[in-house]
C-alpha positions, 0 to 999 in steps of 0.5 A: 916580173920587171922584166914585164913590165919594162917591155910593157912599158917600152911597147907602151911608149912606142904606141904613143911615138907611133901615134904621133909619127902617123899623123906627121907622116900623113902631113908630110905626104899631103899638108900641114893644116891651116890654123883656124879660128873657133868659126872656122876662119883661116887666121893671119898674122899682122903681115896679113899672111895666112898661118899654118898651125902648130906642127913639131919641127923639133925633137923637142917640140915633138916630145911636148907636143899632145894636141892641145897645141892644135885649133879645132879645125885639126882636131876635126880633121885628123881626130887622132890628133886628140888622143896623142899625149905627152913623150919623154924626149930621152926615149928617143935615145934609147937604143931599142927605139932606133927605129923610131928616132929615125923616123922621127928625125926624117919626118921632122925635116920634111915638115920643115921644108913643107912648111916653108914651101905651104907658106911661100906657095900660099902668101905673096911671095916671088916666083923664084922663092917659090921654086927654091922652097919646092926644090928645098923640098923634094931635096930634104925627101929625096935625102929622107928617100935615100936613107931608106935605099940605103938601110935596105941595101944593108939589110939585102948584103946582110943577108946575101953574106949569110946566103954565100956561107949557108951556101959555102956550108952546103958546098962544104958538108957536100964535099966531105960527103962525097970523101967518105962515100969515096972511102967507103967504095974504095974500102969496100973494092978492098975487101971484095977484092981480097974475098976473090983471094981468100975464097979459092983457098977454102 
């Protein structure tokens, strides 16, 4: 009964994870909301720069993070985005979580470098920074991209091991298949053979 109730409890805690992790990765495919007032105003800080509004870069922040932190405008956009709730920060540590605590780390640093880039892009900055942002940026996400390529090419000489000594085993049990029948024939030619002497003598 524990034991149900611990699976119950982990698959629970990878929803709410997943949850999370689904709207940061749509922000990191296309943008990070613009914070906006009750009429629907984009709000400026006291440089008149126009604000992103709140997005976890930390782990941290990420575990906190609910929703409440979102102006009205995200909420109306991405509805989801009422219905996240509160995490543990330690249940990323848990081993049977891994999965998810990468995820996590690489989403967060692609919001990281998005933010920045959204920022310089749409405030006045120079050109120069602007390129260093986007090249900040395809760079953490070519990293993020590169660890993919990696897990998988784990993953296919994982299974290209088992592949050769499936295929050894097969080549093996063949073998030996191939001795007995051998043995048999020979054994067989053997008492044929002296069945040719015996029978004469009758």
């Amino acid at each position: 009964m524990t034991s149900h109730i611990s699976e119950r409890s982990k698959e629970r805690t990878k929803a709410l994870v997943s949850a999370k992790l689904e709207i940061l990765e749509t922000w990191a495919r296309t943008e990070i909301p613009w914070l906006q007032d009750s009429q629907g105003n984009y709000v400026h800080d006291s440089d008149g720069e126009r604000m992103l509004d709140f997005y976890p870069t930390r782990e941290i922040h990420f575990a906190a993070w609910n929703g409440t932190q979102n102006c009205p405008a995200t909420h109306a956009l991405f509805p989801s985005v009422s219905s996240i709730k509160t995490t543990r920060r330690s249940t990323l540590a848990e081993p049977y979580h891994r999965d998810l605590h990468t995820r996590v780390e690489a989403v967060l640093g692609v919001l990281r470098a998005k933010g920045h880039e959204q920022l310089l892009a749409t405030n006045k900055t120079s050109q120069l920074e602007k390129l260093e942002s986007k090249a900040y940026y395809w760079e953490v996400l070519a990293k993020k991209q590169e660890g993919e390529i990696i897990a998988l090419r784990e993953r296919m000489y994982e299974t290209e091991v088992k592949l050769r000594a499936a295929m050894l085993a097969i080549e093996n049990n063949s073998a030996e298949h191939q001795r007995v029948v051998t043995s048999l024939n020979s054994k067989v030619a053997n008492l044929t053979n002296l069945l040719s002497k015996v029978a004469p003598l009758k």
